[in-house]
C-alpha positions as a printed Julia matrix, in Angstrom:
507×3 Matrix{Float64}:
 -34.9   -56.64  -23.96
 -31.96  -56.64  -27.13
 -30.03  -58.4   -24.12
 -32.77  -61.43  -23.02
 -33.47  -61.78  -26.59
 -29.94  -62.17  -27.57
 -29.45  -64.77  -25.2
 -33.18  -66.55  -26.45
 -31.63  -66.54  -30.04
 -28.91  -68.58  -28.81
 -30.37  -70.71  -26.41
 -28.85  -69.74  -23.46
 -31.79  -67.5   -21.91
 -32.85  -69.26  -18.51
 -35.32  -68.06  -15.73
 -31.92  -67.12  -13.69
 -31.47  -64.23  -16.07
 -35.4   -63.54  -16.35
 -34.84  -63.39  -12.39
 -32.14  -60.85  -12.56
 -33.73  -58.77  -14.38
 -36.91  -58.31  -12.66
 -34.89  -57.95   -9.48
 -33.07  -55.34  -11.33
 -36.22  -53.04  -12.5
 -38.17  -53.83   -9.62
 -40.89  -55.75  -11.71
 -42.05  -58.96  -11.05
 -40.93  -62.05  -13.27
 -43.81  -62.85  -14.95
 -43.83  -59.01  -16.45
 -40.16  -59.43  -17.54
 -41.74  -63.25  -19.36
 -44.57  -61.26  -21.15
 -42.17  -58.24  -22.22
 -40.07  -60.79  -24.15
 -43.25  -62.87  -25.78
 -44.01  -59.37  -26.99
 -40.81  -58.62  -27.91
 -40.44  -62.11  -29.87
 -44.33  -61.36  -31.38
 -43.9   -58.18  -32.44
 -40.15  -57.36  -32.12
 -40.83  -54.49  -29.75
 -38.19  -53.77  -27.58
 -40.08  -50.64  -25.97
 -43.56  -49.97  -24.62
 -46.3   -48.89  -26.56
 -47.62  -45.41  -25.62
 -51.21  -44.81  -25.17
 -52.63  -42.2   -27.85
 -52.61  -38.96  -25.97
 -53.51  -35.0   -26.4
 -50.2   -33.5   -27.18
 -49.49  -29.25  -27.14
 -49.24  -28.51  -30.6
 -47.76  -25.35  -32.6
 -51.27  -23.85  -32.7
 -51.48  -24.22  -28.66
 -48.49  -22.92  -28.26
 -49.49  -19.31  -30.29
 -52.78  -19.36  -28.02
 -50.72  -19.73  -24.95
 -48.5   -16.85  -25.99
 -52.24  -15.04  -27.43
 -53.65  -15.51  -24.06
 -51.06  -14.83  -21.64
 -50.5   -18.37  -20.2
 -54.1   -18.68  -19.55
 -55.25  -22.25  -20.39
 -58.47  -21.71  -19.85
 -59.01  -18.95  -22.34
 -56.97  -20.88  -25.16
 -59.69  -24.02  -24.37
 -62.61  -21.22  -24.86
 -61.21  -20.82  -28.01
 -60.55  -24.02  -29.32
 -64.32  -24.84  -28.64
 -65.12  -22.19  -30.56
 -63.49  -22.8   -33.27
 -64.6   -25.75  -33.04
 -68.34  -25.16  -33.17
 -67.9   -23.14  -36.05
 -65.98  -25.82  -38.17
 -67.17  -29.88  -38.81
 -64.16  -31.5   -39.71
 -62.12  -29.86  -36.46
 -60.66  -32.43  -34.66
 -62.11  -33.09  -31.21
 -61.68  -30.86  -28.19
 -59.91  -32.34  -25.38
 -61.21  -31.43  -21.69
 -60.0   -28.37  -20.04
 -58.46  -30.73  -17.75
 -56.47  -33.02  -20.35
 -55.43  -29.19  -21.71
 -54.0   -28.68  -18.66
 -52.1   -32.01  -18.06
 -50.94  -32.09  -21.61
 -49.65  -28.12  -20.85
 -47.84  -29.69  -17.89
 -46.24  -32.61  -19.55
 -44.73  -31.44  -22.83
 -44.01  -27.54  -21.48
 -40.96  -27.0   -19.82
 -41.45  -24.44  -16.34
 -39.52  -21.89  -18.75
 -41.69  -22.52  -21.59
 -44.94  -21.72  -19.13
 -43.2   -18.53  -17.89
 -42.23  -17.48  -21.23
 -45.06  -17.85  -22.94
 -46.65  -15.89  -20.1
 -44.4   -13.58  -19.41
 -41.45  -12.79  -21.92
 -38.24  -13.66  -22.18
 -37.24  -12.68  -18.79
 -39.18  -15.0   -16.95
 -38.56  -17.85  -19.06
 -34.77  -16.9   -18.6
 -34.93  -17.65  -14.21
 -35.61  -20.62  -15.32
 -32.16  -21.43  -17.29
 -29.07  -22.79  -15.89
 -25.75  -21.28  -16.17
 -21.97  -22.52  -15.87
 -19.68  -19.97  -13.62
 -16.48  -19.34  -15.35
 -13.12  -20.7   -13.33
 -11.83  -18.68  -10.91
  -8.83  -16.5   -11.97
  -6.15  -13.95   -9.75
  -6.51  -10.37   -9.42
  -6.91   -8.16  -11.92
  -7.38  -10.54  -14.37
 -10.77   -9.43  -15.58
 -12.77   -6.72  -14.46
 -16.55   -6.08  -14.92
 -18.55   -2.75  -15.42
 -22.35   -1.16  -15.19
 -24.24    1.59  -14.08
 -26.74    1.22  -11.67
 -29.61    3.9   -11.86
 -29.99    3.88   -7.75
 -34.26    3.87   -7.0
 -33.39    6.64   -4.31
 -34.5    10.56   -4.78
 -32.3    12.89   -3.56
 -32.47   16.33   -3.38
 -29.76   17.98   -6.31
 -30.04   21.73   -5.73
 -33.58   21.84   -4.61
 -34.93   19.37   -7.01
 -35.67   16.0    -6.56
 -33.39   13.19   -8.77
 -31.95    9.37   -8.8
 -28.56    9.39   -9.16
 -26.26    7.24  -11.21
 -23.36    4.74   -9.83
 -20.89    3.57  -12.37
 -18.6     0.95  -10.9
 -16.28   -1.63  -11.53
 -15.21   -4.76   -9.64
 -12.42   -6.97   -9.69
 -14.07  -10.65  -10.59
 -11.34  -12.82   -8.77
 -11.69  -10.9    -4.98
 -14.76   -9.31   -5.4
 -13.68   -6.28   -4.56
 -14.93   -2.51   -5.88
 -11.98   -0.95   -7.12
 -13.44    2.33   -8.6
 -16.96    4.05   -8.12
 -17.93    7.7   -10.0
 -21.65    8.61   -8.95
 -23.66   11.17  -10.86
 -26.92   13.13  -10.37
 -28.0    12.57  -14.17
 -27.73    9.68  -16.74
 -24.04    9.14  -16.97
 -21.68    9.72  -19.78
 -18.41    8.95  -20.84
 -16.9    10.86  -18.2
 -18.2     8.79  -15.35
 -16.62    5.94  -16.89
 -13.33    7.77  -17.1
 -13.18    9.1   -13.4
 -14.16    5.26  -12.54
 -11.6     4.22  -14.07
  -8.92    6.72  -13.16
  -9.07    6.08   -9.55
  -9.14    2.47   -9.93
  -6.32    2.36  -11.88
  -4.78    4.98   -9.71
  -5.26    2.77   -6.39
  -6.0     6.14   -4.79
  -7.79    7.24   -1.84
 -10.83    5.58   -0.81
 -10.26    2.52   -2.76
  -6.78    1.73   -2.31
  -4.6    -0.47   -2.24
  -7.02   -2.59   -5.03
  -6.88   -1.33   -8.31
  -4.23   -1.07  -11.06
  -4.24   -2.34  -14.7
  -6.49   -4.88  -15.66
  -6.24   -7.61  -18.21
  -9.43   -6.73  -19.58
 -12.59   -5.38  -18.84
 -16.57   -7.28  -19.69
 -19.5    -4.23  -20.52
 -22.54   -4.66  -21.73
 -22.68   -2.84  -25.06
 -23.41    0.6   -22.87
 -22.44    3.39  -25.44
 -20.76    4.97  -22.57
 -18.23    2.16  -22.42
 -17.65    1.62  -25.72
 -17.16    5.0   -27.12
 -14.17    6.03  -28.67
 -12.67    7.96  -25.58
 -12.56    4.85  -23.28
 -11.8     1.87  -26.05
  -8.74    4.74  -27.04
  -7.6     5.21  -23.19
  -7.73    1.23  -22.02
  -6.13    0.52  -25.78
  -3.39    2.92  -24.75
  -2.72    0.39  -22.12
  -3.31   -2.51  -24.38
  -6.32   -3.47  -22.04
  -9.03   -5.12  -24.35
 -12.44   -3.56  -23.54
 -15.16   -7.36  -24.25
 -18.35   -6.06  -25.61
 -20.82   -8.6   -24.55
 -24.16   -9.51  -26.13
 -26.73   -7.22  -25.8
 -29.49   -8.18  -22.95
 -27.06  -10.7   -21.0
 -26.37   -9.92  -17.72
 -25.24  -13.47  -16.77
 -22.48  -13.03  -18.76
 -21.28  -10.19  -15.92
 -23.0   -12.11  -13.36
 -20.31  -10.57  -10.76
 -21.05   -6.78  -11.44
 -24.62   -7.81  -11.41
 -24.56   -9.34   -8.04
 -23.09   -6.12   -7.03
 -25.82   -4.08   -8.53
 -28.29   -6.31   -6.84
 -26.35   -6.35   -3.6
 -26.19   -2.62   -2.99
 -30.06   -2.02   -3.46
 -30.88   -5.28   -1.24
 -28.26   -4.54    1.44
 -28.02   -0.54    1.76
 -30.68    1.26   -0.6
 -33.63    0.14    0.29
 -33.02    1.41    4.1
 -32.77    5.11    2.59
 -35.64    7.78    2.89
 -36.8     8.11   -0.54
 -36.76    4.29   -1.94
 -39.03    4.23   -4.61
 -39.55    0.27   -4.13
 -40.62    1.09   -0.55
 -43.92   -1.07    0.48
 -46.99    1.41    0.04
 -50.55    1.44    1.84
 -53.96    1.04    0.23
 -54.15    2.92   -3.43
 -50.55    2.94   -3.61
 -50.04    5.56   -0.8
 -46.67    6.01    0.76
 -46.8     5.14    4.65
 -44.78    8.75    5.16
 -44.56   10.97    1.58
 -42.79   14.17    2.97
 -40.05   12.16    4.37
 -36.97   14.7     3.46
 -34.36   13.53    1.34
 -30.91   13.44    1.69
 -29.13   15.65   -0.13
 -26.74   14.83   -2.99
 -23.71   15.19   -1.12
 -24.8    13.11    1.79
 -26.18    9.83   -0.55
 -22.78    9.92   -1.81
 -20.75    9.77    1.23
 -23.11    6.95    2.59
 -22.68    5.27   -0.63
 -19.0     5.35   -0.35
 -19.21    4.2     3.08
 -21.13    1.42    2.13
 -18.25    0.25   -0.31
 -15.71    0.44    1.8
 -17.24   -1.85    4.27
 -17.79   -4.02    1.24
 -14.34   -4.03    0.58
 -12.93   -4.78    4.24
 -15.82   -6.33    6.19
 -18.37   -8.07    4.17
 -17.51  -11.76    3.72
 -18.69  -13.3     0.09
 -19.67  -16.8     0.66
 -17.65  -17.0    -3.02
 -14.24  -15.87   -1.09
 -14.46  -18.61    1.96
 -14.84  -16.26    4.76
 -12.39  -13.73    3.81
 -13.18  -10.31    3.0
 -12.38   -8.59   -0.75
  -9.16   -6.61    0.82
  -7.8   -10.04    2.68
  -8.17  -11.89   -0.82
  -7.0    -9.11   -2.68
  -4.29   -8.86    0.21
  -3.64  -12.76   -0.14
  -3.56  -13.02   -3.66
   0.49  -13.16   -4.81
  -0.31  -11.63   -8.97
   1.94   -8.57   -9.38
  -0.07   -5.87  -10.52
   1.02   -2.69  -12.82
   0.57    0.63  -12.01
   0.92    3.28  -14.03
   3.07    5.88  -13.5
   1.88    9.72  -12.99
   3.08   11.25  -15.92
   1.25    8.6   -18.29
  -1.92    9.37  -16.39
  -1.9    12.66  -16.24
  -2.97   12.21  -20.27
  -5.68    9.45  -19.54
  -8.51    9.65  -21.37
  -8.05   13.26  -22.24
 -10.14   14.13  -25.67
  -7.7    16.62  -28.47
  -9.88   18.23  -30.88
  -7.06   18.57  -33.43
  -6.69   22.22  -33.36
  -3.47   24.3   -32.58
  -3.56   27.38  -30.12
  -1.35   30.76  -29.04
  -0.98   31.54  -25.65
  -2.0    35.29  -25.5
  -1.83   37.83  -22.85
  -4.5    36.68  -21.67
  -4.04   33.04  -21.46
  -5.24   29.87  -23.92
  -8.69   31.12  -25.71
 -10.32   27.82  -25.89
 -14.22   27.65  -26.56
 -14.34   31.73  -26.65
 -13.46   31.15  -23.1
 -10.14   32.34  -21.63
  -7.73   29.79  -19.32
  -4.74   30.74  -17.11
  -1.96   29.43  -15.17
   1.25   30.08  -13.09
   3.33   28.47  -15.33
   2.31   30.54  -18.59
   4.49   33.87  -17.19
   6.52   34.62  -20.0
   5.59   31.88  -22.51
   3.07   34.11  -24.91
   3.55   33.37  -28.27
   3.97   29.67  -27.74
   2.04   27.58  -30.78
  -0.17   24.78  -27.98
  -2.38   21.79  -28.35
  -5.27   21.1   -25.83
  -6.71   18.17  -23.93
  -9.62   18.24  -21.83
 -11.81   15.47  -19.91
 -15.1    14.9   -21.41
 -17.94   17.51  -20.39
 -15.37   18.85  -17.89
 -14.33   22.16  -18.79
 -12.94   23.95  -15.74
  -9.77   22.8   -16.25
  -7.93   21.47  -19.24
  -4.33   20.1   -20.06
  -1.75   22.38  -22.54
   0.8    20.32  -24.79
   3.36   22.3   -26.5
   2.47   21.6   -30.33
   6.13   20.95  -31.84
   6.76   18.34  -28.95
   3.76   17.12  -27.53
   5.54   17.63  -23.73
   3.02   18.65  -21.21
   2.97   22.19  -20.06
   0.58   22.12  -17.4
  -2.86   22.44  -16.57
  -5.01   25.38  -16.91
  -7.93   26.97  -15.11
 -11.02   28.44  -16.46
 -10.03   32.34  -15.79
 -13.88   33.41  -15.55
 -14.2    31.29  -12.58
 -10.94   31.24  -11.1
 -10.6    31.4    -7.03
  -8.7    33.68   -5.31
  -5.49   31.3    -5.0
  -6.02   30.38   -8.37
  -5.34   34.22   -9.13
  -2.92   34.71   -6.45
  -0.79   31.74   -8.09
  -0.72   34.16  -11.14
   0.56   36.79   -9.72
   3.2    35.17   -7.52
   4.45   33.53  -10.7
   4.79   36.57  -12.49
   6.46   38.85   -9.66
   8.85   35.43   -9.03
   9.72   35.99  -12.66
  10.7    39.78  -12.46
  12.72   38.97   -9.52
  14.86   36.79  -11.15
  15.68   39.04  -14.13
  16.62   41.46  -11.58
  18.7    39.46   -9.27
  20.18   38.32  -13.19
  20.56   41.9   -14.42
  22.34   43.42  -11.17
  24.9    40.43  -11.6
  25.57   41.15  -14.95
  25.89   44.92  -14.13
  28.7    43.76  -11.5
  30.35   41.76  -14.5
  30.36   44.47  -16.48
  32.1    46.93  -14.07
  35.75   47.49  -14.27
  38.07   47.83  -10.89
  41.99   48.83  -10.97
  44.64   47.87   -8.91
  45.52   50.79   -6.19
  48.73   52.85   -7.18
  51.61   54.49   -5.34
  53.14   55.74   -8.4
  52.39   57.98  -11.68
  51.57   55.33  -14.23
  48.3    54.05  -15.83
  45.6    52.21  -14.42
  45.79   48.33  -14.48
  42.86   46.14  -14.02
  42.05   44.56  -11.33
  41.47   40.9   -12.16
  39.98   38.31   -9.64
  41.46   34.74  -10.54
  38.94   32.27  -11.34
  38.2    28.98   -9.6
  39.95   26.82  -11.66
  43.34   29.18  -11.64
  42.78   29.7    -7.43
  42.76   25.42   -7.49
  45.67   25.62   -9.29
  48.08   27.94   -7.55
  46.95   26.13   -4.21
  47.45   22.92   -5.72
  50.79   23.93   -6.8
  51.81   25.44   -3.17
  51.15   22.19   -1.64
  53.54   20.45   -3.39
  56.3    22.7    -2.87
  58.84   22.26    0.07
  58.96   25.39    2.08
  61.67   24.05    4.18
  63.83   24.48    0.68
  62.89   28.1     0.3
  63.99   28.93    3.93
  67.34   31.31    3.83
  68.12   32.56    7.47
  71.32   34.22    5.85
  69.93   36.28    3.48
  69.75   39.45    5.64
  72.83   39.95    7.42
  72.55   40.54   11.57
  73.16   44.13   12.8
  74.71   45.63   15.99
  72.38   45.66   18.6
  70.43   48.59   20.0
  72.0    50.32   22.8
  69.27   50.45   24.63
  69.07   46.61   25.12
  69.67   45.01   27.84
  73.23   43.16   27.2
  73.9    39.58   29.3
  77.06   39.54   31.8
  79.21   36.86   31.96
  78.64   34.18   34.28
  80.73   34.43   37.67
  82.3    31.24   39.52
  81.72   31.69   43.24
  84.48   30.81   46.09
  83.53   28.51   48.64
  83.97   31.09   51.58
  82.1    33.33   50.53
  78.97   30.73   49.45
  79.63   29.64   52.99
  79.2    33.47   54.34
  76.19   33.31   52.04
  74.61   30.24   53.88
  75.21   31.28   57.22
């Protein structure tokens, strides 16, 4: 309309244009001729709406009152109306419902029906741009609907994981039979930085790492052992799992594609009155969910095919992708995430007393007396790490002596009987250093020492002979020649023969 009424104010509007129009909006000429006499009448350039029932503010808290249910909220409106003259009218339940359709969004119905949650499937979401390897990982913990059977009682495990966002690929799992901790993050994290055994070859450092505001991955330990590596640890908004929508696809993945075929699934479909179809189906024991479940990742990781990854599997895009990746050498992890409680120790007799608990090791033979920090992983105590306190080197790890094995022990005692064989092999040397020998005599006179040369003056004499020419010290003359023994056998003269009698000789 602006456009056919700028072209009537100047005179140049003809029933060509009117014609192109119509042909354009599929409307018929003369509708296109009576929108512009009302648009010259009136100057309306838009149509008029018909006066309608609109969802109002007060619906809207009756919606949310009554669950969604647009019957109960027109109950109530009549009502209320009965009981008050000037209320305005009350549209059918019909028009309640069309109006309910037309100005509320499919989220807006869910939400007000259901929560937040439902009106959230209904939202639309960008995916981030794809990156390389390593670039950014994503972690959760996924409380597994499975009961298992953890030293004769029944339980649903844990699974703390982390994937790699680019490849899709699970580079470090840590399951436990309780709610985890901190130290299921840690062990995660260890062998997927590690690129150990059954993970491997993924892994390595990451650029950084998305969580969900879980106080497990956020606690001081794990923001303190990824800062070490100057690997930022995101905290995302709380209640936002699109914002880790690839650890989230994972979490949904494993329950849709392996848990819900295990004996035990709590989601399992159930008979009349909410029986179970079998209830004393045994369960699998702790140790045997775990092995499946680590089966089950490694055939995400080298079979599985992400429609994301165009046919290849996580380990041939990890394979395929050409980012270098750090590792981190032994030594620095062999200090990961260890927690110091600030306080010094002595190595006794009887080993590190840490916790009024004793801990041993080969290595501490001969060391009492030595002022030592300790390390430990969190709620692990079996073992923990010994620093010296002046240097900060690391000693060595110690056992918990209460429960050591029997090669723990035998360690000990090899150590220590390795150590008193070396000072003896040391103290019969220096008993043969200390012993004097003499030189033999032939004559009356005193004893002289018998002194072995040393390397360095044995080099040197030899040295010395092989430059000398021996043919110079030669002197056949020296000794004068003697009459010979008369018992030798002296040489005649030689004889010249005559011819007759060589002749006589022949013949």
């Amino acid at each position: 309309m602006p456009r056919l009424l700028d072209l009537d104010g100047r005179g140049e509007l003809t029933a060509a244009h009117v014609r192109l129009v119509a042909g354009a909006l599929g409307r018929s000429e003369r509708t296109v001729w009576r929108w512009l006499a009302a648009a010259r009448r009136d100057r309306r350039l838009a149509r008029v709406e018909a006066s309608r029932f609109t969802v109002t503010a007060e619906i809207r808290q009756l919606l949310a009152l009554w669950g969604g249910n647009a019957s109960r909220v027109h109950a109530d409106l009549v009502r209320r109306a009965a009981g008050d003259p000037d209320a305005p009218a009350v549209p059918s339940l019909s028009t309640l419902h069309r109006a309910i359709r037309r100005d509320l969004t499919r989220g807006e119905r869910a939400g007000l029906k259901s929560g937040e949650a439902a009106r959230r499937a209904h939202d639309v979401f960008g995916q981030r741009p794809p990156t390389h390897r390593n670039a950014v990982w994503e972690g959760d913990h996924k409380h597994v609907p499975v009961e298992v059977d953890v030293e004769g009682e029944s339980a649903t495990p844990w699974v703390t994981w982390f994937i790699d966002c680019a490849t899709k690929a699970v580079t470090g799992v840590a399951v436990t039979a309780h709610a985890p901790s901190r130290d299921a993050v840690l062990a995660s994290l260890r062998i997927a930085i590690t690129r150990g055994e059954p993970f491997g070859p993924t892994g390595g450092l990451p650029g950084r790492i998305r969580v969900d505001r879980g106080k497990e991955f956020l606690c001081a330990t794990v923001t303190a052992a990824m800062g070490a590596f100057a690997v930022p640890v995101t905290d995302l908004p709380a209640y936002s799992p699109h914002l880790k929508g690839t650890v989230e696809a994972l979490n949904d993945a494993v329950e849709e594609m392996f848990l819900v075929c295990l004996p035990r699934y709590t989601g399992r479909q159930r008979l009349t009155g909410g029986r179970l179809a079998d209830p004393d189906a045994p369960p699998l024991t702790y140790e045997a969910f775990v092995g499946l479940l680590l089966d089950w990742v490694a055939w995400w990781n080298t079979e599985h095919r992400p429609a994301a990854l165009n046919g290849k599997t996580p380990l041939q895009a990890w394979q395929a992708d050409p980012t270098p990746l750090t590792d981190v050498p032994a030594e620095q992890m062999a200090t990961f995430a260890l927690e110091d409680d600030g306080r010094t120790y002595t190595i006794g007799t009887s080993g590190v007393r840490w916790r009024r608990r004793d801990y041993l090791a080969p290595w501490m033979n001969g060391r009492t007396g030595t002022r030592v920090s300790v390390r430990h992983l969190p709620h692990h105590d079996d073992t923990i790490e010994v620093f010296d306190a002046a240097t900060g080197r690391h000693l060595g790890s110690a056992f918990l002596a209460a429960a050591a094995s029997r090669e723990q022990i035998r360690s000990v005692l090899a150590a220590r009987t390795a150590a008193a064989r070396r000072l003896k092999a040391d103290l019969k040397a220096a008993e043969k250093l200390r012993r004097r020998r003499f030189e033999a005599s032939t004559t009356a006179s005193p004893p002289r020492p018998l002194t072995s040369p040393t390397s360095a003056q044995a080099e040197e004499e030899l040295g010395a002979a092989a430059r000398t020419d021996r043919r110079a010290l030669a002197r056949p003359d020296f000794v004068p020649h003697g009459p010979a023994p008369d018992t030798w056998a002296r040489p005649r003269p030689l004889r010249t023969p005559t011819p007759d009698k060589d002749q006589a000789d022949d013949r």
